[in-house]
C-alpha positions as a printed Julia matrix, in Angstrom:
410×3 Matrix{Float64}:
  88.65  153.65  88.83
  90.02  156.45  86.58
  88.19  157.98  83.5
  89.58  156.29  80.73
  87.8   152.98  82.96
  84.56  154.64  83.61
  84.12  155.6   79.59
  85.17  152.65  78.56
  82.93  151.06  80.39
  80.03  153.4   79.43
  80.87  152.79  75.5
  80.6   149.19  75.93
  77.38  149.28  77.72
  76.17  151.52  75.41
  77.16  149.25  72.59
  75.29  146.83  73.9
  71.92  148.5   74.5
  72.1   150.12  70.92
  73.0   145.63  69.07
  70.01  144.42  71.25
  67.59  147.18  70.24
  69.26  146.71  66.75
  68.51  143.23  66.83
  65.41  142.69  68.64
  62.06  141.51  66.05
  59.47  143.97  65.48
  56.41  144.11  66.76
  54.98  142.11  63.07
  57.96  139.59  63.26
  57.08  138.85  66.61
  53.83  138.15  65.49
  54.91  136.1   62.52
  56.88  133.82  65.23
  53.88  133.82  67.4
  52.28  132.46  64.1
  55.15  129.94  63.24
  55.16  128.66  66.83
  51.51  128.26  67.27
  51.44  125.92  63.3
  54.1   123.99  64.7
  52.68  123.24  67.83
  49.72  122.24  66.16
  51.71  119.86  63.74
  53.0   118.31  66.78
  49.85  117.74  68.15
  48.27  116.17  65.02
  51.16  113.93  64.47
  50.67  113.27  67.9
  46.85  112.39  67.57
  47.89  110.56  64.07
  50.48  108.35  66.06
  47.73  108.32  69.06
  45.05  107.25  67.06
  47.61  104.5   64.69
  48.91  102.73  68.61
  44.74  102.56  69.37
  43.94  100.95  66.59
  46.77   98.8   66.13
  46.04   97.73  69.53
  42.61   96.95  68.79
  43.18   94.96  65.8
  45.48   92.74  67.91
  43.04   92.27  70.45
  40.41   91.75  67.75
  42.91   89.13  66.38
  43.68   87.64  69.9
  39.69   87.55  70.25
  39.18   85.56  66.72
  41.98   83.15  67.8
  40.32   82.48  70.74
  37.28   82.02  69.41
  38.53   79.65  66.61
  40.37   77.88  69.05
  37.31   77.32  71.14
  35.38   76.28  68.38
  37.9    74.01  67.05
  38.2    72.4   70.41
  34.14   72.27  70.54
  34.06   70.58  67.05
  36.8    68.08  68.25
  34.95   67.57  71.33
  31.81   66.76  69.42
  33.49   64.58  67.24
  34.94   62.87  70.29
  31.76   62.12  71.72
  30.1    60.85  68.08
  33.31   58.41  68.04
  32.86   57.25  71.45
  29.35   55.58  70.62
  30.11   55.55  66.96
  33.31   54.94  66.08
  34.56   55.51  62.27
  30.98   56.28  61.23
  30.63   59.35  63.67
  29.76   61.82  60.99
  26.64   59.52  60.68
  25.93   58.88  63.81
  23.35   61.69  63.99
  21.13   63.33  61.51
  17.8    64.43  60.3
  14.77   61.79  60.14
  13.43   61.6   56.59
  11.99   59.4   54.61
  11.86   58.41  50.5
   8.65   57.02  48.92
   8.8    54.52  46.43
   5.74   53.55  44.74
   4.74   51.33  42.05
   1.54   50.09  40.42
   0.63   48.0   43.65
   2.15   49.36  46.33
   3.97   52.43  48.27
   7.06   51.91  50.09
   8.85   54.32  52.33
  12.53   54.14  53.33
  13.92   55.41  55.64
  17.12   57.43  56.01
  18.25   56.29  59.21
  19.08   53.0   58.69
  18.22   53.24  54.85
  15.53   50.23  55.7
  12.14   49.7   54.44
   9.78   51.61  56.9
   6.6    50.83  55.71
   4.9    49.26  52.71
   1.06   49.78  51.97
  -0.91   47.32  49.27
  -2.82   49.55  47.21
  -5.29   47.15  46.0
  -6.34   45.84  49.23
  -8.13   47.65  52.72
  -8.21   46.47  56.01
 -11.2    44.63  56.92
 -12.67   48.24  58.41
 -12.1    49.7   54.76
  -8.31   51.6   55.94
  -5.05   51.47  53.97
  -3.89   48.21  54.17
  -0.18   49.02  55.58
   1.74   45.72  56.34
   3.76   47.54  58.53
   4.98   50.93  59.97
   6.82   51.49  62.77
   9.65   53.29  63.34
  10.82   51.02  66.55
  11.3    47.83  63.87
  14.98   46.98  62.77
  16.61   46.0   59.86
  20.01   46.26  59.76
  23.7    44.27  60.33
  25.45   44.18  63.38
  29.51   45.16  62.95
  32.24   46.56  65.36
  34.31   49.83  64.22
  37.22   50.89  66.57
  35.97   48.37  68.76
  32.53   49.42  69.32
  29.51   47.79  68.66
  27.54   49.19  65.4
  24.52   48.1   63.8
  23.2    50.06  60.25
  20.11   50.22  61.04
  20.94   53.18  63.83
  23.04   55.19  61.16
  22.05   57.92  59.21
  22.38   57.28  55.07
  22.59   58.8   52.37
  20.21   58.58  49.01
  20.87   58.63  45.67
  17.48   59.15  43.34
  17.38   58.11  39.76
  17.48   60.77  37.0
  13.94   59.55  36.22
  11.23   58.64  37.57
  10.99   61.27  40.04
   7.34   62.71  40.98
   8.36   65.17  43.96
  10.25   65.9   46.91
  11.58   62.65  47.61
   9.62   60.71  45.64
   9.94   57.98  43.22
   7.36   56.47  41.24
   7.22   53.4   38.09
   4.52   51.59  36.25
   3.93   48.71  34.06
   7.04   46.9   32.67
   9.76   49.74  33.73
  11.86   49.4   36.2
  14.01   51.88  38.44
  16.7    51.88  41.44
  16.83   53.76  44.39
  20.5    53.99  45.98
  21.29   54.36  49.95
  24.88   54.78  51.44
  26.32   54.93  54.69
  29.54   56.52  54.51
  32.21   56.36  56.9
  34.53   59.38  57.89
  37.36   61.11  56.34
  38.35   62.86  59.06
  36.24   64.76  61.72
  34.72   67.43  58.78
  34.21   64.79  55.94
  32.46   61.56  54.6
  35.03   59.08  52.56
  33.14   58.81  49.36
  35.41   55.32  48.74
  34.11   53.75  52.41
  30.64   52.68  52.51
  27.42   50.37  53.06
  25.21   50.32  50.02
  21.85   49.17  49.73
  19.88   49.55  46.35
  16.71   48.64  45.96
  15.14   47.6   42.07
  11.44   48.29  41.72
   9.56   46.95  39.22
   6.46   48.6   37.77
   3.99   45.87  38.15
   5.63   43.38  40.56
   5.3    42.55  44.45
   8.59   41.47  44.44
  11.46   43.89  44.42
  15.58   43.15  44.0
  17.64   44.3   47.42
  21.17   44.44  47.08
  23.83   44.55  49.86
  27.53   46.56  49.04
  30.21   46.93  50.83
  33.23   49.0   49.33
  36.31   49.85  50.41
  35.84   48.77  54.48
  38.37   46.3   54.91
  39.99   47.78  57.78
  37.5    49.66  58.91
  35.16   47.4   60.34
  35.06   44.17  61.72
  32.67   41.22  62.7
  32.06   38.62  65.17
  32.91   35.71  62.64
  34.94   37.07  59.73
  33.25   37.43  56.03
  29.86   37.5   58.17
  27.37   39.82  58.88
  24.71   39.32  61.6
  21.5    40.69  60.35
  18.79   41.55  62.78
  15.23   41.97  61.61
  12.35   43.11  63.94
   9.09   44.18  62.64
   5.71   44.77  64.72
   3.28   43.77  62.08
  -0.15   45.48  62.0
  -3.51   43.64  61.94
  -5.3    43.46  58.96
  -8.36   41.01  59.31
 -11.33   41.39  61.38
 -10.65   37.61  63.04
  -7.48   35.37  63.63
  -7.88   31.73  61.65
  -5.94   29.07  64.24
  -4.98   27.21  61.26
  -4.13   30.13  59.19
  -2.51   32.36  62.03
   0.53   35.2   62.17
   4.09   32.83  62.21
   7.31   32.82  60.49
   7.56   30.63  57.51
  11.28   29.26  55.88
  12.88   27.18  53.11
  15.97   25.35  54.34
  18.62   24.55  51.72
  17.05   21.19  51.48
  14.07   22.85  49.75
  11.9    21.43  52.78
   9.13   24.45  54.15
   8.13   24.69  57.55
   7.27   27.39  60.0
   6.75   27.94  63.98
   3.7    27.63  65.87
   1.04   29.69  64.13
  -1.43   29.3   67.88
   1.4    29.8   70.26
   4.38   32.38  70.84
   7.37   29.94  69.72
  11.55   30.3   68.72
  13.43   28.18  67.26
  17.18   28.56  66.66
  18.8    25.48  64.87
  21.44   25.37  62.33
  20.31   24.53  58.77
  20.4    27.27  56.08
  17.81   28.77  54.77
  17.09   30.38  51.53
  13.79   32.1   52.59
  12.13   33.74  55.76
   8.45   35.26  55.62
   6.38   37.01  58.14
   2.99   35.17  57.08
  -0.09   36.52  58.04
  -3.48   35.4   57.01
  -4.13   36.76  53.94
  -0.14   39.07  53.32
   3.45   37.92  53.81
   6.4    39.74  53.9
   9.34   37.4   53.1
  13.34   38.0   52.35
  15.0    35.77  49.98
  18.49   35.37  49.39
  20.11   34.67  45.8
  22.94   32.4   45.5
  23.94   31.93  49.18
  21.8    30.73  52.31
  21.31   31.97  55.42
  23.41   30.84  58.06
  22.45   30.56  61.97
  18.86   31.26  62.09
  17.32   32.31  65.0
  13.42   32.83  64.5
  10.73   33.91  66.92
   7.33   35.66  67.62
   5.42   36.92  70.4
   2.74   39.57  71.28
   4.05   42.81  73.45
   1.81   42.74  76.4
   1.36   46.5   75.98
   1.36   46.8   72.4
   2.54   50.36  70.99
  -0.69   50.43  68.61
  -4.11   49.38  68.43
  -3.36   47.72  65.04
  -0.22   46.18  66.69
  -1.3    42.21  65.93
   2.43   40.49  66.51
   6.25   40.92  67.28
   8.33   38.91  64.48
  12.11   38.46  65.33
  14.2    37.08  62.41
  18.41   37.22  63.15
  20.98   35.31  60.71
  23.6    35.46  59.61
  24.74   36.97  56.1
  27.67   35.59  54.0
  29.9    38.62  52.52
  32.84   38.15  50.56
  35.35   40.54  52.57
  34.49   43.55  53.93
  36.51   45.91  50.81
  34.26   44.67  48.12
  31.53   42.69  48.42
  28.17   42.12  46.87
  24.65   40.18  47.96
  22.27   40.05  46.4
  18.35   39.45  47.82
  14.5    39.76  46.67
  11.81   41.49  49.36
   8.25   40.07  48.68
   5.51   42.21  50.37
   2.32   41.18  48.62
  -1.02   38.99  49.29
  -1.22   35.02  49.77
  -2.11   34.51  46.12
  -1.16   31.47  44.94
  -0.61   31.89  41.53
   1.18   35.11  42.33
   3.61   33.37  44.91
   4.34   30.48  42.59
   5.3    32.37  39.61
   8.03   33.15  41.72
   9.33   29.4   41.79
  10.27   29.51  45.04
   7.97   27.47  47.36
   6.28   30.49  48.31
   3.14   29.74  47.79
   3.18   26.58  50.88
   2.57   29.17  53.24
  -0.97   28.58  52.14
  -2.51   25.79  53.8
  -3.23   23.52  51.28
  -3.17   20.28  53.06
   0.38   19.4   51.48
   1.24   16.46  54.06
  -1.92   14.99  52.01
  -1.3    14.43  48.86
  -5.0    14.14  47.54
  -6.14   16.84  49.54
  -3.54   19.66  48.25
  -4.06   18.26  45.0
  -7.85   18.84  44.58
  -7.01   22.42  46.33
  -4.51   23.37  43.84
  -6.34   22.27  40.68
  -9.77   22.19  41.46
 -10.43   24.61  44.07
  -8.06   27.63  43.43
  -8.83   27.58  39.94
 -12.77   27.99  40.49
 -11.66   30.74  43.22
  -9.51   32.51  40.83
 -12.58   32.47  37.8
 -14.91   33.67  40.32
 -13.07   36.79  41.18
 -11.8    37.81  38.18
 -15.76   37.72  36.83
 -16.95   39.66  40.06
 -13.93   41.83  40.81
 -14.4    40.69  44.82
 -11.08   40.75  46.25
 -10.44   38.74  49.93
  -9.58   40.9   52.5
């Protein structure tokens, strides 16, 4: 290596010792890089933590979506389920298969009623003019194992109103309270009662229903009952078509001190040949035979409850009574068992129309009525001179007697 090599060499090197000093930062750039690195870095890291923090809780509001998914499909299923079951034993009246117990009073100047809303049937009826013969209430009957209602099929199971849930309708007036209805002297009011059936498995069809309405009269032991059906024509179904089978059971409640033979607990009814008769009144008896009848009553000694229907007859009867060998009550007196059949024109709109009398053995009372009513008192009428001197002799002097003393019979 000659000189000219070695210098050459040397300058170079030289040259580049002197451009990286030259170029090197100072001492307060390096710091001012430092300072630029270090605010970057922590940029990074907060878009880092942003972006961190966005995936967790974008993955938590899908899981909290999952979870509400889940949970509405659970409860979806559960509410299908449920309405699964109810339609099992209930068919298309499901959404009424099952509700709360309660009861509406209707009252009047001579008696209290309550109805109930399962089965939107009479429960009970007290006469507020009369006591038992130990000075209680004297309630006719009130028990909530009795029946009244009409047997019918719905998707092919058996139904019968009287063990589905309805739904009242209370008049603008009359009202006194919580579920309470009240008229006097010559007014007049209705009390409405609908079973519904469904819609779907959430809803009631308001155009599908039962409809009972009752018409109380302020001064009256009679009252109107009407039967409605609307809109059910292929909804329900019955054992013989434009029929309904209606089942009535009631445990009625004694009320006298002693049992007359010849005045005892039976069931009384008018056939359509305007004849009366009536089962044994000593003896548990049926009878099933098939005249029509206009009337049935559930006589006692001194009260009768009776159904009438208007315009039609009863077809089918099938009447008994007996006593429960382990009645349910002290007061329990007799079981009374009343099935017939109903005439209904259709099932999509139909209307029948009845009378309930739940009132004393008056005579006077019962034959304003112009029914026959009144021979469920034993007058002697197989003899004509004996009924005769009853009705015009002896009744009359009765009736003077206590409307100068005030004594009523009980």
């Amino acid at each position: 290596m000659n000189r000219n090599t070695i210098l050459g060499l040397l300058l170079i090197f030289g040259i580049f010792i002197g451009w990286s000093y030259w170029m090197s930062p100072s001492e307060e750039e390096l710091e001012q890089q430092q300072q630029e690195q270090m605010v970057e870095k922590r940029k990074r890291q907060v878009s880092d933590s942003i972006a961190e923090v966005a995936r967790i809780q974008q993955q938590l509001l899908m899981e909290q979506q999952a979870a509400e998914r889940i949970e509405v499909e659970v409860n979806v299923e559960d509410t299908a389920s449920d309405y699964n079951r109810l339609r099992n034993t209930y068919g298309g009246f499901a959404l009424s298969g099952e509700g709360k117990d309660e009861f509406i009073t209707i009252e009047n100047d001579l008696m209290k009623m309550l109805v109930s809303i399962r089965g939107g049937r009479i429960f009970s009826v007290e006469l507020k003019n009369y006591q038992t013969y130990d000075s209680l209430p004297l309630i006719l009957f009130n028990s909530d194992s009795a029946k009244f209602g009409y047997n019918f099929y719905s998707q092919g199971v058996h139904l019968n109103t009287s063990d589905l849930y309805f739904q009242s309708l209370l008049p603008e007036t009359h009202i006194i309270g919580d579920k309470s209805v009240r008229v006097s002297g010559d007014d007049s009011t209705q009390v409405v009662f609908r079973l519904f059936a469904d819609a779907s498995a959430d809803a009631l069809n308001p155009e599908k229903y039962f409809e009972y309405v009752y018409t109380i009269y302020g001064d009256q032991y009679m009252l109107d009952y009407t039967l409605r059906l609307k809109g059910l024509g292929t909804d329900i179904t019955s054992r013989i078509p434009s029929i309904l089978e209606l089942d009535w059971v009631t445990f009625l409640r004694r009320q006298e001190k002693t049992q007359d033979r010849m005045s005892g607990t039976t069931i009384y009814f008018r056939a359509n040949d305007n004849e009366v008769d009536y089962l044994s009144e000593s003896d548990e008896d049926e009878m099933s035979f098939n005249d029509k009848l206009q009337w049935v009553s559930l006589k006692q000694r001194f009260f009768t409850s009776s159904l009438i229907i208007d315009k039609e007859h009863f077809d089918n009867p099938q009447l008994a009574h007996s006593t429960a060998e382990n009645p349910y009550s002290a007061r329990y007196l007799k079981t009374m068992i009343v099935k017939v059949d109903v005439p209904v024109s259709g099932f999509n709109d139909s209307r029948t129309d009845f009378r309930f009398y739940f009132g004393p053995n008056d005579y006077n009372i019962m034959r304003s009525y112009k029914l026959d009513l009144e021979r469920q008192i034993p007058l002697g009428w197989s003899f004509f001179l004996l009924q005769w001197i009853n009705r015009f002799a002896i009744i009359p002097v009765f009736t003077g007697w206590e409307a100068t003393d005030g004594t009523m019979v009980s």
